[in-house]
C-alpha positions as semicolon CSV with decimal commas, in nm:
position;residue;x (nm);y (nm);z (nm)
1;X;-2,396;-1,573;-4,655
2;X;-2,726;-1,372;-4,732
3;X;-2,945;-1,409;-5,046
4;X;-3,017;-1,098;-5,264
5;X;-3,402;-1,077;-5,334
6;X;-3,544;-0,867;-5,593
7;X;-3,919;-0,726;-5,577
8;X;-4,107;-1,047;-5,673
9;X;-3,911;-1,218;-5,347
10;X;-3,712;-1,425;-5,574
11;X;-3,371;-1,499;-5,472
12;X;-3,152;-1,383;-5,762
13;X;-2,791;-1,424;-5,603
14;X;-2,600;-1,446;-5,274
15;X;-2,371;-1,281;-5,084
16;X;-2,106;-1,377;-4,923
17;X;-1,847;-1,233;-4,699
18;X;-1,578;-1,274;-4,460
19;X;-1,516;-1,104;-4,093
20;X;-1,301;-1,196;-3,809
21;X;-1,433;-1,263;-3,426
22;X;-1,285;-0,916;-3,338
23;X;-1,515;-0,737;-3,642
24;X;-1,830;-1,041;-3,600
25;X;-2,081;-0,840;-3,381
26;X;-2,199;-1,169;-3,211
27;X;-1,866;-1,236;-3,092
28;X;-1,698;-0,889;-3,125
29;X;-1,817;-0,793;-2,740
30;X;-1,659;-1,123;-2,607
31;X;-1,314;-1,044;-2,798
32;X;-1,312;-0,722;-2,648
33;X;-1,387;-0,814;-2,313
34;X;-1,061;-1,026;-2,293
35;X;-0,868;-0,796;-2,462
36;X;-0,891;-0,602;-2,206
37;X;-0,846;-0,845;-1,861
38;X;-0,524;-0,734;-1,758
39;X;-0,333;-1,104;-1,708
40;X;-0,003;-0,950;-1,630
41;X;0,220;-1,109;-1,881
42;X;-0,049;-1,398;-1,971
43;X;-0,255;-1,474;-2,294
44;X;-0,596;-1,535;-2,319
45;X;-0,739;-1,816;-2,633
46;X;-1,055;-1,877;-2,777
47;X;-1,027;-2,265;-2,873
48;X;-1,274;-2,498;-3,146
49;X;-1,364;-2,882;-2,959
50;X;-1,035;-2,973;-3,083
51;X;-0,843;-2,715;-2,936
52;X;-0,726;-2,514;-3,204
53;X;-0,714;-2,147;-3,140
54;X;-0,947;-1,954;-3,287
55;X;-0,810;-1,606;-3,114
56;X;-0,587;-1,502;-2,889
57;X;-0,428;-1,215;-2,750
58;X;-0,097;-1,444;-2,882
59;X;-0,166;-1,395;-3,247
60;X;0,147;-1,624;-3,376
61;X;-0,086;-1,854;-3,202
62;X;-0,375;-1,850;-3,420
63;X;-0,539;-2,108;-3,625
64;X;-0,286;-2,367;-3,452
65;X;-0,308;-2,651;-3,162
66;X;-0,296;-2,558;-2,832
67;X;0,008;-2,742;-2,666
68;X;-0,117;-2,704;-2,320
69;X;-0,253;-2,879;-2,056
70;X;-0,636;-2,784;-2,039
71;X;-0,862;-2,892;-1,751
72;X;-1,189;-2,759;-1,806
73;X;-1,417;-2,634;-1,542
74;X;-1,188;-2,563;-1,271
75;X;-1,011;-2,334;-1,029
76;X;-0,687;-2,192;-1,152
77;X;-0,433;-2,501;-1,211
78;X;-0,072;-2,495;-1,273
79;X;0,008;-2,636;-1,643
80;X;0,378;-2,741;-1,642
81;X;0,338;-2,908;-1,951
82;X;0,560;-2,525;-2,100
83;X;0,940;-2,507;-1,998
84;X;0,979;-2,258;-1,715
85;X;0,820;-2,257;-1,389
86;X;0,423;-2,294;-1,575
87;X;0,176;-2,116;-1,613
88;X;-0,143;-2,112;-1,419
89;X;-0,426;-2,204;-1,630
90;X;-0,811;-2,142;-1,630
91;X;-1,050;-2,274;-1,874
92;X;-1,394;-2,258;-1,937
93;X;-1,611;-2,394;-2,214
94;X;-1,861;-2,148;-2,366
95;X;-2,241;-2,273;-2,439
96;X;-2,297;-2,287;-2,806
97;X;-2,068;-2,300;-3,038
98;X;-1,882;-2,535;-2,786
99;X;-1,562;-2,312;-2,747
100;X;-1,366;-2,280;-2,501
101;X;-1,175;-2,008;-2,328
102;X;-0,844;-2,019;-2,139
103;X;-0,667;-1,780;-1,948
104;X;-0,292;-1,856;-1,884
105;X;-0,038;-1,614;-1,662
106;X;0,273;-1,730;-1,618
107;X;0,308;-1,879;-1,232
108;X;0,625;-1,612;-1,161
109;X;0,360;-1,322;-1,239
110;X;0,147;-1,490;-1,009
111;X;0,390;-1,519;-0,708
112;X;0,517;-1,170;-0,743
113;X;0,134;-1,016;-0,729
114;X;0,098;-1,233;-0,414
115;X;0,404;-1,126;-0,256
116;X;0,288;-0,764;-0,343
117;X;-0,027;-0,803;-0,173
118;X;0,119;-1,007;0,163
119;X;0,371;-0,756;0,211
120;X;0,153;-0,515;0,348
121;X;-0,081;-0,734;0,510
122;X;0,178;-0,890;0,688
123;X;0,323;-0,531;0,794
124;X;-0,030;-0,432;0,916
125;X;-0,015;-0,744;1,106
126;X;0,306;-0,693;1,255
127;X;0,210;-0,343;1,398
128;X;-0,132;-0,449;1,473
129;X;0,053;-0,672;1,741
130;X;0,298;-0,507;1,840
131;X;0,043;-0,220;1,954
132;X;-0,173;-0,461;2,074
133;X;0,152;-0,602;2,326
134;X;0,228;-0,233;2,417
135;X;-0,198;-0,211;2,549
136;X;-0,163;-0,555;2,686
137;X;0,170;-0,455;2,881
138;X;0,034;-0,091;2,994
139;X;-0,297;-0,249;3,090
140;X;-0,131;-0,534;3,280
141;X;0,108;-0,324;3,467
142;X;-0,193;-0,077;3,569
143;X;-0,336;-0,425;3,711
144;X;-0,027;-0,550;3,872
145;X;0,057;-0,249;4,016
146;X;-0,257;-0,163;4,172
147;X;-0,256;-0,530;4,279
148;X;0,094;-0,498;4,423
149;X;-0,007;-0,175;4,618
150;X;-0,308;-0,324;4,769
151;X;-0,122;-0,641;4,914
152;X;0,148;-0,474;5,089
153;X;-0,166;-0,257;5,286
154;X;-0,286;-0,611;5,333
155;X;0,021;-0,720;5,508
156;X;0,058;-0,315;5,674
157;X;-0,277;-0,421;5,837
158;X;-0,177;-0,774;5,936
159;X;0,152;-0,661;6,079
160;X;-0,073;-0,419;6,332
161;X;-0,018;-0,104;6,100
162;X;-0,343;0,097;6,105
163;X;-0,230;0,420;5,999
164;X;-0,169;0,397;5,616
165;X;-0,446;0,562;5,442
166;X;-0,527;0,364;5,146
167;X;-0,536;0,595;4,814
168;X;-0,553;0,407;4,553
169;X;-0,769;0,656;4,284
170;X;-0,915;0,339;4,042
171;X;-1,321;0,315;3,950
172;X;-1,284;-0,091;3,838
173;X;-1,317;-0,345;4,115
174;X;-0,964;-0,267;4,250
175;X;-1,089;0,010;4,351
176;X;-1,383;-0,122;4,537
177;X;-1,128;-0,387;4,658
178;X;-0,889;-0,070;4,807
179;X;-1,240;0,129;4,927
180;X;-1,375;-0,187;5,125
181;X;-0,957;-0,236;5,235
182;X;-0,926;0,075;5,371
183;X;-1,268;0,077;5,548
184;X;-1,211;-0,265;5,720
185;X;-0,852;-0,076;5,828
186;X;-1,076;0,221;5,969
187;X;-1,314;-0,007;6,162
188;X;-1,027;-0,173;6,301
189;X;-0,870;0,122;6,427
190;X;-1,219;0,278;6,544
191;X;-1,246;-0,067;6,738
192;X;-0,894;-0,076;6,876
193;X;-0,920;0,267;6,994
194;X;-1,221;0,160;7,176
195;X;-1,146;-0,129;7,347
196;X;-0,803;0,088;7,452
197;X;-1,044;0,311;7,633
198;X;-1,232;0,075;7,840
């Protein structure tokens, strides 16, 4: 409603008019916002304090009651008050003219976009450890084997064998394990042979 005011800025009539909240330029960028969320088979509402919708993307809904359950200010919930599996639910009360606005998606919808994100997570996961196992089992077998080579010199040496020369090619601490082995097996020798002499 706007008055009409003629030169001496006296009101000589009013107009009035009509719009919608999609055409209202106050409320025209919030319409358009949610007409575009993507809720994968869900409906969005604008809702007065008593819960009648105002707009949705459900327009056989408009300008009745919401039949839902409505929890405002939270997280998602699941509203089974619908037949069917429910819906999951989100609603969220705007400051001014005290409206609120729900989001519903059916909880199916839900489930399937989960399973279509876990499926490839839990493939990633899967071959994450399975080449993590295959490094675990290369790099323990590297281990065990050099271990395994430098025990049975260990037990050569014990057992009087002096000969075996110790190659074991490694730059970790098995290798400085096998390098101070096959020195204490040269010293040995060196000393046997010299005590033979005398």
């Amino acid at each position: 409603i706007k008055p009409i005011i003629n030169s001496e800025t006296q009101i000589i009539g009013i107009v009035s008019g009509y719009t919608t909240l999609s055409n209202n330029r106050i409320t025209a960028p919030l319409v358009s916002l949610l007409n575009k969320t993507n809720l994968e088979g869900g409906n969005w509402y604008i809702l007065d304090p008593e819960h009648k919708v105002l707009h949705s993307s459900d327009e056989a809904s408009i300008f009745s009651y919401y039949q839902g359950e409505i929890i405002e200010n939270s997280t998602y919930y699941l509203d089974r008050s619908k037949a069917g599996a429910g819906t999951y639910s989100f609603a969220h009360r705007i400051i001014g003219p005290n409206w609120l606005i729900l989001l519903t998606i059916p909880s199916d919808e839900t489930r399937a976009v989960a399973m279509n994100i876990a499926w490839p997570i839990t493939t990633m996961l899967v071959v994450f450890l399975l080449i993590f196992l295959l490094f675990w089992r290369f790099t323990l077998n590297s281990i065990s084997g050099s271990i395994r080579i430098l025990g049975l010199e260990a037990e050569a040496i014990s057992n009087g064998n002096l000969t075996n020369q110790l190659d074991l090619d490694r730059k970790d601490e098995l290798g400085k394990l096998a390098g101070s082995l096959d020195t204490m097996r040269q010293k040995l020798r060196q000393r046997i042979d010299e005590m033979s002499k005398v």
